[in-house]
C-alpha positions in Angstrom: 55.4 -22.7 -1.5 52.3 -23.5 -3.6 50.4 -20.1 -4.2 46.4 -20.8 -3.7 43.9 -19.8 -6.2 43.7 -16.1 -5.1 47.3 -15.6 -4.1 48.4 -16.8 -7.4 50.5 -13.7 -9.3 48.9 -12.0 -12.2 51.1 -11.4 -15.1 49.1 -8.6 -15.4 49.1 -6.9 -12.9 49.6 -3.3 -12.0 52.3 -2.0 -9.2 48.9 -1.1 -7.5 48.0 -4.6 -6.8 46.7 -7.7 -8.7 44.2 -7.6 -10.8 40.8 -9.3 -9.3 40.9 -13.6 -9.6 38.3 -14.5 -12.4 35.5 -16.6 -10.9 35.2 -19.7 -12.3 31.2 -20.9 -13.3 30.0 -22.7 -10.7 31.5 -19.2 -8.2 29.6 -17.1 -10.6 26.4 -18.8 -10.8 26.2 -18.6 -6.8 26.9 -15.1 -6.5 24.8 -14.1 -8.7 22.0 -16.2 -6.9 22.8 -14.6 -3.5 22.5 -11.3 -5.5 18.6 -12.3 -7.0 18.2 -13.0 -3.7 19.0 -9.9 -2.6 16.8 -8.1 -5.1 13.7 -10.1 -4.0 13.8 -9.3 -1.2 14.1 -5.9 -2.1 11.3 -5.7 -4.1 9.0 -7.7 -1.1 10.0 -4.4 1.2 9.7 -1.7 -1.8 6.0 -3.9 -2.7 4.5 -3.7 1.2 5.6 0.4 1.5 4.9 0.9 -1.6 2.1 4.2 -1.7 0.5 4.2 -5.1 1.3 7.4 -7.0 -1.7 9.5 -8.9 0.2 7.8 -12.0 -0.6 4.3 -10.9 -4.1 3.9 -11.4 -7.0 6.5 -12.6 -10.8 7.0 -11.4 -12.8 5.3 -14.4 -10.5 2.0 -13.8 -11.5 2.5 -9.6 -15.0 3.0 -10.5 -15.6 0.3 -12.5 -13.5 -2.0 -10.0 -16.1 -1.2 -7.2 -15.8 -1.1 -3.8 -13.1 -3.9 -2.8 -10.2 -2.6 -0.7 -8.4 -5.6 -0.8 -8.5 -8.6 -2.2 -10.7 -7.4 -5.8 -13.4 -9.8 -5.5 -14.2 -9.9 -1.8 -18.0 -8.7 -1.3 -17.3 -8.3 2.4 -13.3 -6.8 2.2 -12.8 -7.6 6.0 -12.9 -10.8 5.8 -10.0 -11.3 3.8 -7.8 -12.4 7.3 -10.5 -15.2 7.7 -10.2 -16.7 4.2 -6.2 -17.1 4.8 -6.8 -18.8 8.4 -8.7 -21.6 6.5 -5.2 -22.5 6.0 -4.8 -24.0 9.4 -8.4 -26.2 9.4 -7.6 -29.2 11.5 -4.1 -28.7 11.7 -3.8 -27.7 15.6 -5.3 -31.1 16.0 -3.3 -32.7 13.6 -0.2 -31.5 15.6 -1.1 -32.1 18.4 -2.2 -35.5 17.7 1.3 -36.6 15.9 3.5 -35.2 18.5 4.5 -31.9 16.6 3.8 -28.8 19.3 7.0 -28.9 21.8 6.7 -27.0 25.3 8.2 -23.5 24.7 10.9 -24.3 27.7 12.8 -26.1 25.4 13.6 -23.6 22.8 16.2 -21.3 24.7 15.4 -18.0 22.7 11.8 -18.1 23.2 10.4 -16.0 25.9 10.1 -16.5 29.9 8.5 -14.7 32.8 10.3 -11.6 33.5 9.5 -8.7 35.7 12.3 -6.9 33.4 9.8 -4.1 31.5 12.6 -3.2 28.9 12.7 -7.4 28.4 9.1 -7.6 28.3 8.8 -5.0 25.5 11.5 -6.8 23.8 9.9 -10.4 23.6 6.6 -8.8 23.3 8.3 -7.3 19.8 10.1 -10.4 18.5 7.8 -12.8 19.5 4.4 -11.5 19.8 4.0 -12.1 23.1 5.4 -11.7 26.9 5.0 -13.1 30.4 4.7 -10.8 33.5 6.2 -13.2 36.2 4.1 -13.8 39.5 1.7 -10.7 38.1 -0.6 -12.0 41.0 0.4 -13.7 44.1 -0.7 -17.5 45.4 -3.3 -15.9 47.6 -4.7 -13.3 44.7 -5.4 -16.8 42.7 -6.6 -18.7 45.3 -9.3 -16.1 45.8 -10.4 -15.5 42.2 -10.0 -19.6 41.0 -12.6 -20.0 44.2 -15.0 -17.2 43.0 -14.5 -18.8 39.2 -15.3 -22.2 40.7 -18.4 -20.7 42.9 -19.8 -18.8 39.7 -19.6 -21.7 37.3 -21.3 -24.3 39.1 -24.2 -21.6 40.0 -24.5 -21.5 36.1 -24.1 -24.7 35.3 -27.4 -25.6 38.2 -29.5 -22.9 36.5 -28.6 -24.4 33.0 -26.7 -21.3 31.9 -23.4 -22.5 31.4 -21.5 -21.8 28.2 -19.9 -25.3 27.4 -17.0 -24.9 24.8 -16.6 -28.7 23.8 -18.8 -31.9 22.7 -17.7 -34.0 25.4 -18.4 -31.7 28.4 -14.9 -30.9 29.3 -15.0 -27.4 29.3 -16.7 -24.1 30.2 -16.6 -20.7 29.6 -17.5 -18.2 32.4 -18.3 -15.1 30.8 -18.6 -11.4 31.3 -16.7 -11.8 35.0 -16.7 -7.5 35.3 -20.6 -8.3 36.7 -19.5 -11.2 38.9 -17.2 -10.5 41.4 -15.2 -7.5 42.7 -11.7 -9.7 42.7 -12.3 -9.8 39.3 -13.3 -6.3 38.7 -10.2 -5.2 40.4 -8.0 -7.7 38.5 -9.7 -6.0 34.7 -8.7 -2.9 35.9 -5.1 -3.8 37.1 -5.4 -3.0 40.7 -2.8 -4.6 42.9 -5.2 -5.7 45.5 -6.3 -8.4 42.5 -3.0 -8.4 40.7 0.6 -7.7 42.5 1.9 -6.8 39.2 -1.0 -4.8 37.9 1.0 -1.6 37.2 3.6 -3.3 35.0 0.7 -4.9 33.0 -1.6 -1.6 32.4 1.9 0.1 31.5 3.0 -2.3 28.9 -0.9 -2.4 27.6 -1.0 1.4 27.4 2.2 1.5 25.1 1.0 -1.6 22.7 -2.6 0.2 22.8 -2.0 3.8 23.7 -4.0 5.3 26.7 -7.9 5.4 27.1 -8.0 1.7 25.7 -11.1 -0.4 26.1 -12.4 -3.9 27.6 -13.5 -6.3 24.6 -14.3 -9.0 26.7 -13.2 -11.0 29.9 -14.2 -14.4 31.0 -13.0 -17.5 32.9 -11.9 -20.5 30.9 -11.9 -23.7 32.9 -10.8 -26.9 30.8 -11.1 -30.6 32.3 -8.9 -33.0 30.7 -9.4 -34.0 27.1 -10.9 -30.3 26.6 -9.6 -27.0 25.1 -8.4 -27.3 21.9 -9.3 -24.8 19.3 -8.3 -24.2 15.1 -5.4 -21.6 14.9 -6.9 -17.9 14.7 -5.6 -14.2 15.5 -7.8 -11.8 17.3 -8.1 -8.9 15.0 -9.2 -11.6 11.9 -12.4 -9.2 11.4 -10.1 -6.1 10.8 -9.6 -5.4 6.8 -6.1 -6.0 5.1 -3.6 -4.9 4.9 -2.9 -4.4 8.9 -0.7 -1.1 9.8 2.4 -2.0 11.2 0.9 -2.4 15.2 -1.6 -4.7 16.8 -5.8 -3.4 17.1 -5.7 -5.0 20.2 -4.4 -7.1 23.0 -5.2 -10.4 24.5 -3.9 -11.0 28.2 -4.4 -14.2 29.9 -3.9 -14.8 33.8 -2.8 -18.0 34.5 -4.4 -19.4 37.4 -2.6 -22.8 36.9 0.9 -23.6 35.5 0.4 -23.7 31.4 2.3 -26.2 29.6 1.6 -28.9 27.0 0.3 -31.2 29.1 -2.1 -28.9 30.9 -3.6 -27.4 27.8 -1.7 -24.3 27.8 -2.3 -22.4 24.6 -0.5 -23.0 21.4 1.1 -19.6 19.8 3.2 -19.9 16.7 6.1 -17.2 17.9 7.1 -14.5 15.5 3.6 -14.8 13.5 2.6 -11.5 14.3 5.0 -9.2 11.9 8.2 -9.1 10.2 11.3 -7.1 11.7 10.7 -4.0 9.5 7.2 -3.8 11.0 5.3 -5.8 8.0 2.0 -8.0 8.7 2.8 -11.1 8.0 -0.8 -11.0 6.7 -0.9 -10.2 3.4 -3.5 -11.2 0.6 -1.1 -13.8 -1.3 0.2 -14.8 2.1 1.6 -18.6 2.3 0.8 -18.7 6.6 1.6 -22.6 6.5 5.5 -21.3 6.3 5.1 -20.0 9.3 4.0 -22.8 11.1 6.4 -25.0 9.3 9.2 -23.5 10.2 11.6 -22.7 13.6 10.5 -22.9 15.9 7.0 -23.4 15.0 3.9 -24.4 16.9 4.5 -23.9 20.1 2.8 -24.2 23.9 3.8 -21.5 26.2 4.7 -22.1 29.4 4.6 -20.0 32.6 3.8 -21.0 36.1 0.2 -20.0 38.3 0.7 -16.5 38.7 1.9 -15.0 35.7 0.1 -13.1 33.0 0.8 -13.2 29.4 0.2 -10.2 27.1 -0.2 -11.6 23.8 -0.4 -8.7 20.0 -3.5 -9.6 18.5 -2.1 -10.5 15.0 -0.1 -13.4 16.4 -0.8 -16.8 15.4 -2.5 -18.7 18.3 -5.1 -21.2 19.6 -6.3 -22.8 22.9 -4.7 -26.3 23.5 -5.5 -29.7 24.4 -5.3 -30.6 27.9 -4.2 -34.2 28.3 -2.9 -34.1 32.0 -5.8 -35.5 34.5 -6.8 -32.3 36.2 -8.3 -29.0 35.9 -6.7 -25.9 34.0 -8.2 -22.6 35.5 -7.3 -19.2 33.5 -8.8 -15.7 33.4 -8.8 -14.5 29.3 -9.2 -10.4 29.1 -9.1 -8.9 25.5 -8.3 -5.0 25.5 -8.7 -2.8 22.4 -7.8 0.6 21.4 -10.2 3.1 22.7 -11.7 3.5 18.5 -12.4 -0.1 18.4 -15.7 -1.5 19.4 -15.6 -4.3 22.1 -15.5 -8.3 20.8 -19.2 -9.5 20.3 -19.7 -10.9 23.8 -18.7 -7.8 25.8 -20.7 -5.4 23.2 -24.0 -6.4 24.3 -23.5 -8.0 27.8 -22.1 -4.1 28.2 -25.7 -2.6 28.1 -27.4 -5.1 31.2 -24.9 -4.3 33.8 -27.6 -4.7 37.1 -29.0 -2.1 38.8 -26.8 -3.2 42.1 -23.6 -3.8 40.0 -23.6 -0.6 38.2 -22.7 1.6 41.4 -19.8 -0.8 42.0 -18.2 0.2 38.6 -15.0 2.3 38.7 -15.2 5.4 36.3 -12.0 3.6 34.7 -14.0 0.5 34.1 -17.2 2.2 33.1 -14.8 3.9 30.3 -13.0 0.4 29.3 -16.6 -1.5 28.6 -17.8 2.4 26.8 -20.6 2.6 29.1 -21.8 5.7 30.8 -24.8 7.3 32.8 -27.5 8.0 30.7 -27.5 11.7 30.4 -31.2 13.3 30.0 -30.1 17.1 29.1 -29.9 17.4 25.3 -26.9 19.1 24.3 -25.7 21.0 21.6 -28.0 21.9 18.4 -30.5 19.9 20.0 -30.6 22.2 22.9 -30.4 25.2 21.7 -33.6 24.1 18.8 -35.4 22.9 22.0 -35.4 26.4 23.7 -36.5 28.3 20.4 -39.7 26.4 20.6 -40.2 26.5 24.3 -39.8 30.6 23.9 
């Protein structure tokens, strides 16, 4: 019998055993690759947790640096997630144009609706994102696509709609807490406007922890041609380097089925962080990997009726509608209770009506961070204010 390389008797060797095989050069070389490897990758954790020690650094060098946080020559340090997005200018419409975004249905691994909550958390971990299946029933849409429908032509006669593309394809509806009660009750997760309302609020209050706010919720109805938008996240104004857990959440109920063809939006799965809890935002951050890689750019499916919960920090961007047709959605971002609301909702927030303001649960009235206006000084102020009165 012909011994193999390795079974091969040593001449040397002991009554313990033979003595290791010698590699030969080309073995060598690739171990000792696979162990650089290694290293790297090593370092890359060790470099993100890395806390700098007093012995790093010393005051006259951080004086003289200035205020800069992040990047060193940033004069406004949040922005530093906005510079890397330029990355992705024109490229959702280059994709899309050349074929390149696939329907997430036909990647296995990715995620679909579930009413699973230990699943949900799951996908929402790996991926970045979840989908609540049939979070509101066929007659819960019905009622609030009919209400979305009602309240946009109403703006469009009074020449108040918010058109979101060139060729007229597509309007935004916003700041639906003041215009209807369905969808008042939907914001807040009550099952009257949402079947599935707990699960949602549940799985929001462990990405966001309890008392988290509204940042903004409107309708988004795109014709066919509309919808597309450049890839973005939705904490980009938040300074690097991101902790290891989302600012915020963006939810979307889908009133209509989402998938390529009916401009469902475009997520690129995974984005959001590494396993060991890592932004995948960093300063020197090469984000076009992401994209080019598996599975890449992708639309997410998910019948009418199911809401996905997206982290903040994942990769995303709405997408094209090509399917004759109208796409109907309902877009809700919530942020932790610190965070001040998205633009929109901030000042829309301060002219809720006289005759909507009643209507207002206490819960709601604490998501959008508005209260009574309370005329009894308090505090220092009160006590001052009674010295002089004596």
């Amino acid at each position: 019998m012909t011994l193999t390389r390795n079974e091969k008797a040593d001449k040397n060797s002991s009554t313990s055993g033979p003595l290791p095989a010698v590699l030969n050069q080309g073995e060598t070389i690739a171990e000792l690759r696979d162990e650089i490897g290694q290293l790297r990758e090593e370092l890359e954790r060790l470099r993100i947790h890395h806390a700098p020690s007093p012995s790093d650094t010393d005051w006259e060098s951080e004086m003289k640096q200035g205020i800069v946080y992040t990047d060193g020559h940033s004069p406004t340090s949040s922005m530093s997630a906005g510079r890397l997005l330029k990355q992705f200018s024109g490229l959702s419409k280059e994709r899309m144009k050349s074929g390149q975004i696939r329907d997430s249905r036909e990647i296995d691994y990715l995620p679909v609706p579930s009413v699973d909550e230990a699943q949900l958390e799951a996908d929402f971990i790996r991926w970045g994102y979840c989908l609540v299946k049939d979070a509101m029933s066929p007659e819960q849409v019905r009622e609030q696509v009919e209400r979305l429908v009602d309240q946009a032509a109403a703006e469009r006669q009074r020449s108040a709609a918010i058109v979101t593309s060139e060729s007229d394809n597509a309007q935004l509806v916003n700041n639906l807490v003041l215009k209807g009660s369905v969808f008042r009750d939907a914001v807040e997760f009550k099952e009257s406007a949402a079947q599935r309302g707990p699960t949602v609020d549940r799985l929001l209050t462990k990405i966001m922890g309890k008392g988290f706010g509204l940042g903004c919720a409107h309708g988004s109805i795109v014709h066919e041609g509309g919808g597309l938008q450049e890839l973005h996240i939705d904490q980009g104004g938040m300074p690097l380097p991101y902790p290891p857990f989302p600012f915020g959440s963006l939810i979307i109920w889908c009133y209509t089925d989402f998938d390529l063809a009916n401009g469902a939006t475009y997520v690129v799965p995974g984005s959001h962080r590494q396993a060991n809890g890592a932004t995948s935002f960093r300063n020197d951050a090469d984000l076009l990997q992401l994209v080019n890689g598996e599975p890449g750019l992708v639309a997410v499916c998910a019948p009418a009726g199911t809401c996905i919960l997206t982290d903040t920090r994942i990769l995303h961007c709405g997408g094209r509608r090509t399917a004759p047709g109208t796409r109907f959605a309902m877009r809700c971002h919530y942020n932790r209770h610190f965070i001040r609301p998205l633009h929109e909702q901030s000042t829309a927030n301060l002219h809720v009506p006289n005759d909507v303001y009643p209507e207002l649960s206490d819960r709601l009235k604490q998501m959008m961070g508005i209260t009574d206006n309370n005329q009894t000084p308090v505090g220092e102020l009160s006590a001052n204010q009674g010295s002089r009165s004596s």
